[in-house]
N, CA, C and O atoms as a Tripos MOL2 file, in Angstrom:
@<TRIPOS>MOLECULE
protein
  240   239    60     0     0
PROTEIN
NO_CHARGES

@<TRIPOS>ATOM
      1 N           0.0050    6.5720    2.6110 N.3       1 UNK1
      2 CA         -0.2270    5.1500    2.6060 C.3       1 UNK1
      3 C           0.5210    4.5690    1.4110 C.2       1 UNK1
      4 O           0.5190    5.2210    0.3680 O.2       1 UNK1
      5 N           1.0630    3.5790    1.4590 N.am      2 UNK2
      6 CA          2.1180    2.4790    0.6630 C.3       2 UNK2
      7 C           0.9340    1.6620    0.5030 C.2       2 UNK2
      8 O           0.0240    1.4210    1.2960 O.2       2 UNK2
      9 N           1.2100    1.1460   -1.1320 N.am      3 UNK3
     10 CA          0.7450   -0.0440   -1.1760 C.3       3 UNK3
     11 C           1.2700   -1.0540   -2.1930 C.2       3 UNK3
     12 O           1.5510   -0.5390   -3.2750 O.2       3 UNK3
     13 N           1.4280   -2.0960   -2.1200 N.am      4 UNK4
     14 CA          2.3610   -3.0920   -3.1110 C.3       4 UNK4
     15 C           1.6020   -4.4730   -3.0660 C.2       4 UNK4
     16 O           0.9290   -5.0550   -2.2150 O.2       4 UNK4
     17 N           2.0350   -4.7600   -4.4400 N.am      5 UNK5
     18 CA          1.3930   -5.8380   -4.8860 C.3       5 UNK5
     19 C           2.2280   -6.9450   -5.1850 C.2       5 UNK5
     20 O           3.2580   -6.4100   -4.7750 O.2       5 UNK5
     21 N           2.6720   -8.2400   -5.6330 N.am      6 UNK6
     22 CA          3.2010   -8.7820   -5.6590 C.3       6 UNK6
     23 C           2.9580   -9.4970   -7.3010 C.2       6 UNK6
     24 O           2.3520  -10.5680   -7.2650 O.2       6 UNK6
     25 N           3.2880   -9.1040   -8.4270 N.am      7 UNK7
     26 CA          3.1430   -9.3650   -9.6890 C.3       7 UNK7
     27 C           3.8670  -10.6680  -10.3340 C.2       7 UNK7
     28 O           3.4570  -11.1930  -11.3690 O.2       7 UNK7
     29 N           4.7250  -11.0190   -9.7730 N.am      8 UNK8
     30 CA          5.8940  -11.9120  -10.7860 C.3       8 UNK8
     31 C           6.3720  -13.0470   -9.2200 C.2       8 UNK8
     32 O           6.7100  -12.6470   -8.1060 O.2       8 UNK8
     33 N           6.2410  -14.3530   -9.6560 N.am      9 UNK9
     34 CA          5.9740  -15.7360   -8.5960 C.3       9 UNK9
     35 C           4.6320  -15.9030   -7.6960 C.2       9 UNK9
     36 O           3.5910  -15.4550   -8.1770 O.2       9 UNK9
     37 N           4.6020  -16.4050   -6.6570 N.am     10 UNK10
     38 CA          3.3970  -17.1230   -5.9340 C.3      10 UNK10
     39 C           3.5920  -16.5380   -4.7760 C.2      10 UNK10
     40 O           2.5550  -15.9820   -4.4140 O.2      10 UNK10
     41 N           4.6590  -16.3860   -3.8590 N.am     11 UNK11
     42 CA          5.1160  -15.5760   -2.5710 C.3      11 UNK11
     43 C           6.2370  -14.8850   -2.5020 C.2      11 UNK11
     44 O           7.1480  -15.0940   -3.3030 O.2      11 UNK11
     45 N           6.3200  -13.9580   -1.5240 N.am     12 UNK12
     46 CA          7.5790  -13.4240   -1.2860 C.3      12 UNK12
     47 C           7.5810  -13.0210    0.1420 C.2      12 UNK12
     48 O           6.6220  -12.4700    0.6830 O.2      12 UNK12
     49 N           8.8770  -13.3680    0.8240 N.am     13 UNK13
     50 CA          8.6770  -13.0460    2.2160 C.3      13 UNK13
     51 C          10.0020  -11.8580    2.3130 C.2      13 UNK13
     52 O          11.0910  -11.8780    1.7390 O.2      13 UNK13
     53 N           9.5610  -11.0840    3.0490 N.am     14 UNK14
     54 CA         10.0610   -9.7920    3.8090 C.3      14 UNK14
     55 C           9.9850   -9.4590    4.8240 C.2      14 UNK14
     56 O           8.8340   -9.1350    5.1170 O.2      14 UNK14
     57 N          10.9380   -9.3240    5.8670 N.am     15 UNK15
     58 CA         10.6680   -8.2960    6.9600 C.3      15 UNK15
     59 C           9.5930   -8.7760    7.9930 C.2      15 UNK15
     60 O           8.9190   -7.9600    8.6220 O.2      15 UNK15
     61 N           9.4630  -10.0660    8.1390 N.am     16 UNK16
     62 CA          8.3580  -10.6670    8.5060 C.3      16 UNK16
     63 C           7.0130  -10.4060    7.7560 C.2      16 UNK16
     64 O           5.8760  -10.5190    8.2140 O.2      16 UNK16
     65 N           7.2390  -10.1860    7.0180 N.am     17 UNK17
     66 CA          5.3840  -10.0890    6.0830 C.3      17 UNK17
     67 C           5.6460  -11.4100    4.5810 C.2      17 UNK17
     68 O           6.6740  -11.6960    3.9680 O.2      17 UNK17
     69 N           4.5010  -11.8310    4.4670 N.am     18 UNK18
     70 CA          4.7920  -12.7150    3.5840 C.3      18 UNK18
     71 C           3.4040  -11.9570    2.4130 C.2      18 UNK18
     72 O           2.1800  -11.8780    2.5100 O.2      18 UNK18
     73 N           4.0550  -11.6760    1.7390 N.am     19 UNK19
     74 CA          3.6220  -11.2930    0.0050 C.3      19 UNK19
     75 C           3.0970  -12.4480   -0.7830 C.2      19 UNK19
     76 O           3.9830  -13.2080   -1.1720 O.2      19 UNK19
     77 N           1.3860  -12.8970   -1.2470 N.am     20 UNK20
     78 CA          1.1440  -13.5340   -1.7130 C.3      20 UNK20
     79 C           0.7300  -12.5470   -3.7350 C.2      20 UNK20
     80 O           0.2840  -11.4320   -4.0060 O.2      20 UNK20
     81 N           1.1570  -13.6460   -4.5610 N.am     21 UNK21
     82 CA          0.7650  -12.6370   -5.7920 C.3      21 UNK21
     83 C          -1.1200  -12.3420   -5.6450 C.2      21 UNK21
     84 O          -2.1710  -12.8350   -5.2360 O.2      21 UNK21
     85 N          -0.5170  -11.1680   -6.3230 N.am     22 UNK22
     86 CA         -1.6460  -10.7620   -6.7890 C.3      22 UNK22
     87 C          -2.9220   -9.4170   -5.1770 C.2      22 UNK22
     88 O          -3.6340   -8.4190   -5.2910 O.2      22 UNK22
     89 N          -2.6760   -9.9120   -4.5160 N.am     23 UNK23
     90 CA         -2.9530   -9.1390   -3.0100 C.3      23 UNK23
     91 C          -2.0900   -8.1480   -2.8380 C.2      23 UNK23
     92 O          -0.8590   -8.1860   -2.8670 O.2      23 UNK23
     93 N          -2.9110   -7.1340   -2.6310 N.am     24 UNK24
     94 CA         -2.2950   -5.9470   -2.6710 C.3      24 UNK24
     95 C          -2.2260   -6.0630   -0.5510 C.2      24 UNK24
     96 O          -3.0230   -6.6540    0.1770 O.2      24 UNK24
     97 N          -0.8350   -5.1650   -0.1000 N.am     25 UNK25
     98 CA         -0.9850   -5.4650    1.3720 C.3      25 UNK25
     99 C          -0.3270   -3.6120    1.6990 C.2      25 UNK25
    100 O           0.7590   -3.2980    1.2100 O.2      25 UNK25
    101 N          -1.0060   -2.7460    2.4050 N.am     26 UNK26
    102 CA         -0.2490   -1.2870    2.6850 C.3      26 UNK26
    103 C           0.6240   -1.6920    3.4560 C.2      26 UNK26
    104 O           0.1510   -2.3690    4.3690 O.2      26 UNK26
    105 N           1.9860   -1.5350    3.4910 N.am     27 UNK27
    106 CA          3.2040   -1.2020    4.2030 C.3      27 UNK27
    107 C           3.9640    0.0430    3.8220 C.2      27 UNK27
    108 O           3.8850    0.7990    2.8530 O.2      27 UNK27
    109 N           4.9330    0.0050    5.1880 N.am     28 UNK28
    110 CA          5.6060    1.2840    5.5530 C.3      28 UNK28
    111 C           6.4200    1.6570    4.5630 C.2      28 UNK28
    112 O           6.5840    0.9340    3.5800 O.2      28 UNK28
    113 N           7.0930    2.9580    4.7200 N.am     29 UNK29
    114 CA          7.6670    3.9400    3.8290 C.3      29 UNK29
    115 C           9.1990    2.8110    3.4870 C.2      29 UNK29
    116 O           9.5940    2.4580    2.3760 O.2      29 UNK29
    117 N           9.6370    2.5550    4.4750 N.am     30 UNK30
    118 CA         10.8990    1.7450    4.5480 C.3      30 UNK30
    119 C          10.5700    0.6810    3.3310 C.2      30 UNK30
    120 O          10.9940    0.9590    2.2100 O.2      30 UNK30
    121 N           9.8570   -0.4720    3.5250 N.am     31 UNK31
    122 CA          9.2130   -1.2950    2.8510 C.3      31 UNK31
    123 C           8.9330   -0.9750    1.1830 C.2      31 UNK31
    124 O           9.3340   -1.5750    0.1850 O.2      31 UNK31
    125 N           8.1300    0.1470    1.3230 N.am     32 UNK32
    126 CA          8.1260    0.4380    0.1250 C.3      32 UNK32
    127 C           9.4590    0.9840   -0.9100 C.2      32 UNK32
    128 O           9.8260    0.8060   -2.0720 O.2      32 UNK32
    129 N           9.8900    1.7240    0.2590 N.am     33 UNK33
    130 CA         11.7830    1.7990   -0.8040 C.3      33 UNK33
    131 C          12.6850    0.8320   -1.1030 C.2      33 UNK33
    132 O          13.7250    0.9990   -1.7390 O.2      33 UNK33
    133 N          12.2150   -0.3470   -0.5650 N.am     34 UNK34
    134 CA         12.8050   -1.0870   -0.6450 C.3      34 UNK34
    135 C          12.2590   -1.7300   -1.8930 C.2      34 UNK34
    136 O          12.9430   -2.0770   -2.8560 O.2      34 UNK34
    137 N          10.7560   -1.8710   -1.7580 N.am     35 UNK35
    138 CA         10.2880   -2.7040   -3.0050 C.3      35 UNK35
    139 C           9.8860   -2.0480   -4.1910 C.2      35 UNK35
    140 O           9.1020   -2.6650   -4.9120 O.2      35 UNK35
    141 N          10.2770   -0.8780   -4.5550 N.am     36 UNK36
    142 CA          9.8820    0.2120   -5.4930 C.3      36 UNK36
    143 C          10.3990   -0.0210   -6.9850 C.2      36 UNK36
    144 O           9.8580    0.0500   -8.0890 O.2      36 UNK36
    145 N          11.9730   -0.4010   -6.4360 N.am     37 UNK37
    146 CA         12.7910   -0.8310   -7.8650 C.3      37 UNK37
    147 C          12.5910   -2.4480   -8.4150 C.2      37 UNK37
    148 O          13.1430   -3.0230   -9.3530 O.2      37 UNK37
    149 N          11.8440   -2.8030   -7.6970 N.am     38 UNK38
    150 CA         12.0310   -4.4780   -7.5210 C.3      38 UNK38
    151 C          10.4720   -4.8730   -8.7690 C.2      38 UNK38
    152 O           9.2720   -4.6310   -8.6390 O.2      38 UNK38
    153 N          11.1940   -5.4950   -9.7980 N.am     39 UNK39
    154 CA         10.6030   -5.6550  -11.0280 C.3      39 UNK39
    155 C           9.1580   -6.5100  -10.6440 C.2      39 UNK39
    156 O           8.2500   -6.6110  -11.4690 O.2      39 UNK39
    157 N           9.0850   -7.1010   -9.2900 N.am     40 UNK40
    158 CA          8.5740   -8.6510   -8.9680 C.3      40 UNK40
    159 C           7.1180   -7.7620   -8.8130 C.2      40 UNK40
    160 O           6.0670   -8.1950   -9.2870 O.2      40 UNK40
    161 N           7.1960   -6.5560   -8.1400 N.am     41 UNK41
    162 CA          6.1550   -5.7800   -7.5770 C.3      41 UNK41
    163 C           5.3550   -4.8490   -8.1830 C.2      41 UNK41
    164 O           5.9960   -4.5790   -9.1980 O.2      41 UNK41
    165 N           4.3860   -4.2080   -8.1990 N.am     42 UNK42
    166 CA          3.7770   -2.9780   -8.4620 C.3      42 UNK42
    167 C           3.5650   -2.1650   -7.1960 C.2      42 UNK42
    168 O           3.0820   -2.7120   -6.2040 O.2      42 UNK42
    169 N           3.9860   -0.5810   -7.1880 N.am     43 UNK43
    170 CA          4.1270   -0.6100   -5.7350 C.3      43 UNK43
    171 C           3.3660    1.0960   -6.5770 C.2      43 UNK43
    172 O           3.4610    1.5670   -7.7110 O.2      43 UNK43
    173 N           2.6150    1.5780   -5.2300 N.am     44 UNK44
    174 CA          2.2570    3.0870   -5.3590 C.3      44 UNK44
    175 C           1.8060    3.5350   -4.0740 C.2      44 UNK44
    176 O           1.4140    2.8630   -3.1200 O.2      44 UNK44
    177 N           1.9640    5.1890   -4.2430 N.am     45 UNK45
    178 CA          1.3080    5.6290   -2.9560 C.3      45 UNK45
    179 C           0.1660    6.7560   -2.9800 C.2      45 UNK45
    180 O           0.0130    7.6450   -3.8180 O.2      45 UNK45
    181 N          -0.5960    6.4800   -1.8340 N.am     46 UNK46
    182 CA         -1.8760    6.8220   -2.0420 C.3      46 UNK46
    183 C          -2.2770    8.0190   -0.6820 C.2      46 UNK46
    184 O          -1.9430    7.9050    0.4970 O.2      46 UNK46
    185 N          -3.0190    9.0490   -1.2650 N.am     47 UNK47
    186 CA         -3.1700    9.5840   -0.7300 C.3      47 UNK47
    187 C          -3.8880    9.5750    0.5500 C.2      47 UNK47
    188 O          -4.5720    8.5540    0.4710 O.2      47 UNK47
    189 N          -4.0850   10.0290    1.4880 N.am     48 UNK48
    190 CA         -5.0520    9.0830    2.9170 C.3      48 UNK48
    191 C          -6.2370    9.4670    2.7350 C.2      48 UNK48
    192 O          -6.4220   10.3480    3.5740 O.2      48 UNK48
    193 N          -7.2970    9.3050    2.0370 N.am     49 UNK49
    194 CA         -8.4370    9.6670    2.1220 C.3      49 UNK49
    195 C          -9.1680    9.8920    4.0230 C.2      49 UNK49
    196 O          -9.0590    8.9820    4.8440 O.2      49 UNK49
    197 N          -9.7370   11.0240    4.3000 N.am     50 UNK50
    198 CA        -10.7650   11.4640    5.0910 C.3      50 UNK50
    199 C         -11.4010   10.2810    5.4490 C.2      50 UNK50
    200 O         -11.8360    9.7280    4.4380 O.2      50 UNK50
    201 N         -11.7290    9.4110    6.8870 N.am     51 UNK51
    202 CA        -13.3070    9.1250    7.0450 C.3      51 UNK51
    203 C         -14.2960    9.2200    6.8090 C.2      51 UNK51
    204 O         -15.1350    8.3950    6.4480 O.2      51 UNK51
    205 N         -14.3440   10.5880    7.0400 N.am     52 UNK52
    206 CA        -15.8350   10.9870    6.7000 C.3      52 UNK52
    207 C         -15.7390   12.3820    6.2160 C.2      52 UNK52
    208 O         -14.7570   13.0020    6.6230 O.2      52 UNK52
    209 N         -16.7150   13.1210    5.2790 N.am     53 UNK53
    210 CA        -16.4980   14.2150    5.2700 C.3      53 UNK53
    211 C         -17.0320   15.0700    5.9410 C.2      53 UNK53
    212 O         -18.1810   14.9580    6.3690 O.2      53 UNK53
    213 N         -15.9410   16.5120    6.2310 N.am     54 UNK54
    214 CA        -16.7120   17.1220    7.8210 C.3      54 UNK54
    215 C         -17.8450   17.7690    6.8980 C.2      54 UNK54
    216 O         -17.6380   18.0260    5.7120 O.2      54 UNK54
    217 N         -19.3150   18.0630    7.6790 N.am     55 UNK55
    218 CA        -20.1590   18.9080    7.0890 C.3      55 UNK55
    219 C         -20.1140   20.4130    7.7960 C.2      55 UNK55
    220 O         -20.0310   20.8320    8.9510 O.2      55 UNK55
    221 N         -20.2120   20.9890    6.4860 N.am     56 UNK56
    222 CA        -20.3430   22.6170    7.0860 C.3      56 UNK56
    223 C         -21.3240   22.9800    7.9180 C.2      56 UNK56
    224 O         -22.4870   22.5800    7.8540 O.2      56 UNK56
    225 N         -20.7470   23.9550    8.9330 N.am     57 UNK57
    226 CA        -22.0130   24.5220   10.5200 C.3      57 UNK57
    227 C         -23.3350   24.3120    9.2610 C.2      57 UNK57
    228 O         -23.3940   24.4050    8.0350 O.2      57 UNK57
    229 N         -24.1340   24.0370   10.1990 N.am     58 UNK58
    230 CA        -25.7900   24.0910    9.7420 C.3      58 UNK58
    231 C         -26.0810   25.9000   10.3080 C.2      58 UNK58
    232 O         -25.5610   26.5460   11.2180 O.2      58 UNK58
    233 N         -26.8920   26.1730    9.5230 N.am     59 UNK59
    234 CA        -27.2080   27.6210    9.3140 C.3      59 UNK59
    235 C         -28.1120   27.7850   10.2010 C.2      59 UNK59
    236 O         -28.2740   26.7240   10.8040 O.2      59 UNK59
    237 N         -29.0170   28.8880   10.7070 N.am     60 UNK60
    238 CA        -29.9640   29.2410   11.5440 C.3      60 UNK60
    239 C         -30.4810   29.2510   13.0430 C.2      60 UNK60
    240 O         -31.5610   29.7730   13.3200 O.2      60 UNK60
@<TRIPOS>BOND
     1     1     2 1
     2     2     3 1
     3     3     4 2
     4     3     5 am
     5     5     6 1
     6     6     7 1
     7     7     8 2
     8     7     9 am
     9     9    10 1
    10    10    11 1
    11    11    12 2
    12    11    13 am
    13    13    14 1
    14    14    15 1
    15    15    16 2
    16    15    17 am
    17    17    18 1
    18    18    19 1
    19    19    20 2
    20    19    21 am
    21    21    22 1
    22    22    23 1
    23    23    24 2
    24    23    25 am
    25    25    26 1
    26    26    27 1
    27    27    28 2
    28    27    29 am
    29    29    30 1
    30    30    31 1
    31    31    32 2
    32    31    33 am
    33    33    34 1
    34    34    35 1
    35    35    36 2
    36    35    37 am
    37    37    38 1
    38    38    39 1
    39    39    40 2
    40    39    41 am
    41    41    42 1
    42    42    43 1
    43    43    44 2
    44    43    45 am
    45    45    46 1
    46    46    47 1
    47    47    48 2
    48    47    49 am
    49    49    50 1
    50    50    51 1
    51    51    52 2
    52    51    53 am
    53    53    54 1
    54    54    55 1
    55    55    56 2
    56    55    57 am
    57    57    58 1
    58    58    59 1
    59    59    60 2
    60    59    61 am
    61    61    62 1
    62    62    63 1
    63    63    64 2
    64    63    65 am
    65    65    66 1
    66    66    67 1
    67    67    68 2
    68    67    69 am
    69    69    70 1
    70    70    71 1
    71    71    72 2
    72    71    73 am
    73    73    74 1
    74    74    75 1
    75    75    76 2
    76    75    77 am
    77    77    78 1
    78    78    79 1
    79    79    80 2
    80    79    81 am
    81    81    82 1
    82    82    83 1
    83    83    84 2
    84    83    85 am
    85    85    86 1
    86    86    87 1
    87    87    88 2
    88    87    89 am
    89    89    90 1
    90    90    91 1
    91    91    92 2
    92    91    93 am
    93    93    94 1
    94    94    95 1
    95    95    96 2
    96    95    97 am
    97    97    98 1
    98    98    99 1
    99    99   100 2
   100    99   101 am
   101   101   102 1
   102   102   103 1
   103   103   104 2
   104   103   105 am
   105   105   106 1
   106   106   107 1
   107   107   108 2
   108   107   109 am
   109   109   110 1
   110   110   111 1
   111   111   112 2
   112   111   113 am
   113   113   114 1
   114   114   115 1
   115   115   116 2
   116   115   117 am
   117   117   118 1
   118   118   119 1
   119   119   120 2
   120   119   121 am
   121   121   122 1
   122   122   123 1
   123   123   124 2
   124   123   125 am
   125   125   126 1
   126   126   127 1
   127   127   128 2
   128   127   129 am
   129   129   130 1
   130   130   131 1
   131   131   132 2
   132   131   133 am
   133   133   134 1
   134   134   135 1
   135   135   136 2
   136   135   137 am
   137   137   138 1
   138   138   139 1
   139   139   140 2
   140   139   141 am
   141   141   142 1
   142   142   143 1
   143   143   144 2
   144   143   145 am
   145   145   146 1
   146   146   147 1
   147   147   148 2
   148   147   149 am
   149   149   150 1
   150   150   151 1
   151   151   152 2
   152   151   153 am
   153   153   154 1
   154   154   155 1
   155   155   156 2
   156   155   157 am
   157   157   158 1
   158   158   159 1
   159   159   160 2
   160   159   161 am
   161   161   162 1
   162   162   163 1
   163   163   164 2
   164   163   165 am
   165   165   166 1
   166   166   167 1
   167   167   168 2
   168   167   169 am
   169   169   170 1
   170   170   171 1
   171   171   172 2
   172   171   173 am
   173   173   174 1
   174   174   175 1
   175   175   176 2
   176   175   177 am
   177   177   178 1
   178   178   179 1
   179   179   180 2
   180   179   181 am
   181   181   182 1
   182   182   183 1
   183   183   184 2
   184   183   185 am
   185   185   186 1
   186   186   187 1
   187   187   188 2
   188   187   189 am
   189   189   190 1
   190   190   191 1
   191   191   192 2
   192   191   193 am
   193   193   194 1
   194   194   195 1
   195   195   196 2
   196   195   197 am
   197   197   198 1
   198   198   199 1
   199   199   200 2
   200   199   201 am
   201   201   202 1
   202   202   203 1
   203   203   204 2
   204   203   205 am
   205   205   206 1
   206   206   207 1
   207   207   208 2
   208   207   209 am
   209   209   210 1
   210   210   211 1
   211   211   212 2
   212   211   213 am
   213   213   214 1
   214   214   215 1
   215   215   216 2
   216   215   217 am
   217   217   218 1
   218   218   219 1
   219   219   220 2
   220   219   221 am
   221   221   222 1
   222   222   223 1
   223   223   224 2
   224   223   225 am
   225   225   226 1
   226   226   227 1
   227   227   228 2
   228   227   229 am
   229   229   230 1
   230   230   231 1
   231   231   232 2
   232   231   233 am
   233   233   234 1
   234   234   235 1
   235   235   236 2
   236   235   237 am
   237   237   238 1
   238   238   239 1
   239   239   240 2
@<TRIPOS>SUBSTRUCTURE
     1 UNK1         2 RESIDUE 1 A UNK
     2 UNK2         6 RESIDUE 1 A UNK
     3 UNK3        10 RESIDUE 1 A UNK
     4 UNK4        14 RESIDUE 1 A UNK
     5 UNK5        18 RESIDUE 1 A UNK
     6 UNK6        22 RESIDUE 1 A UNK
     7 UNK7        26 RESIDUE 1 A UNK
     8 UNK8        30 RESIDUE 1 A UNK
     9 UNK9        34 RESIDUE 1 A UNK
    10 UNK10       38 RESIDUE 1 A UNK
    11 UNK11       42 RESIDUE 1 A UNK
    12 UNK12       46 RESIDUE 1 A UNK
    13 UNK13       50 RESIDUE 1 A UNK
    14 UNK14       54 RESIDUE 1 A UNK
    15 UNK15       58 RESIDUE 1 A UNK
    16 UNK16       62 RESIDUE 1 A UNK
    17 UNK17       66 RESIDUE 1 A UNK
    18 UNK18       70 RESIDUE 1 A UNK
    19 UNK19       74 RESIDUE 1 A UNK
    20 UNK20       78 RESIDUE 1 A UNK
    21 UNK21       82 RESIDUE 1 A UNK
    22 UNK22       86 RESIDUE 1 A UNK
    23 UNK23       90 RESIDUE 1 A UNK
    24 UNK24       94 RESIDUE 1 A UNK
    25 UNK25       98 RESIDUE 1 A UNK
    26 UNK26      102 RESIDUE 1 A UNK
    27 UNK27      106 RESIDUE 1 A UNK
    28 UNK28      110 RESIDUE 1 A UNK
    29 UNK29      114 RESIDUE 1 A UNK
    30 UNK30      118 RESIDUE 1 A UNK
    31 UNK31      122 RESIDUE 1 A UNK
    32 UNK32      126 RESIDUE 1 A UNK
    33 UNK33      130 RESIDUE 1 A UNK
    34 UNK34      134 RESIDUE 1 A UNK
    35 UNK35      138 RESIDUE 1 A UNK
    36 UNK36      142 RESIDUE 1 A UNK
    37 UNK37      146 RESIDUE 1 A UNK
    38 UNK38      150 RESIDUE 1 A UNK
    39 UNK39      154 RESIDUE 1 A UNK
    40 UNK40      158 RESIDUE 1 A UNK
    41 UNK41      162 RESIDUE 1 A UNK
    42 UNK42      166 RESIDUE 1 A UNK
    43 UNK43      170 RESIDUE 1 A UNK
    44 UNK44      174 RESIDUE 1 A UNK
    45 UNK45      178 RESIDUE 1 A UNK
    46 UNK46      182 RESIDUE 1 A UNK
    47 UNK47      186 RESIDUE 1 A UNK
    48 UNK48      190 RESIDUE 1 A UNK
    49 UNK49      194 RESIDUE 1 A UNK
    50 UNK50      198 RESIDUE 1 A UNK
    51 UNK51      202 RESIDUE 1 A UNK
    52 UNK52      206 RESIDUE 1 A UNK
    53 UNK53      210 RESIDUE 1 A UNK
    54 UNK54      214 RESIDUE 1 A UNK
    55 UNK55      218 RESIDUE 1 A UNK
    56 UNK56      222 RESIDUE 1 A UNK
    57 UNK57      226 RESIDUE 1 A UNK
    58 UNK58      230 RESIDUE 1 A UNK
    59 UNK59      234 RESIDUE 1 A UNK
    60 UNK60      238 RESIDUE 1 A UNK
């Protein structure tokens, strides 16, 4: 999972997505290489956390 934030102005539009500051929004791998070097952003990626966690067989 991508996720980027928009740090530096009020909007930014991309790719059809419009970037408001401060809202963080997950986009794609593409997206994010694109906005990685880009001073305007804070961008990171996150590991996919589980739903739920599986529980171990019940015993007996």
């Amino acid at each position: 999972m991508y996720i980027v934030k928009l740090i530096k102005g009020k909007d930014y539009g991309l790719l059809g997505k419009l970037f408001l500051a401060g809202q963080e929004q997950e986009v794609d791998k593409k997206t994010y290489n694109y906005l990685k070097d880009n001073h305007q952003f804070e961008v990171r990626e996150e590991k996919e956390k589980p739903d739920s966690p599986i529980a171990p067989p019940a015993e007996g």
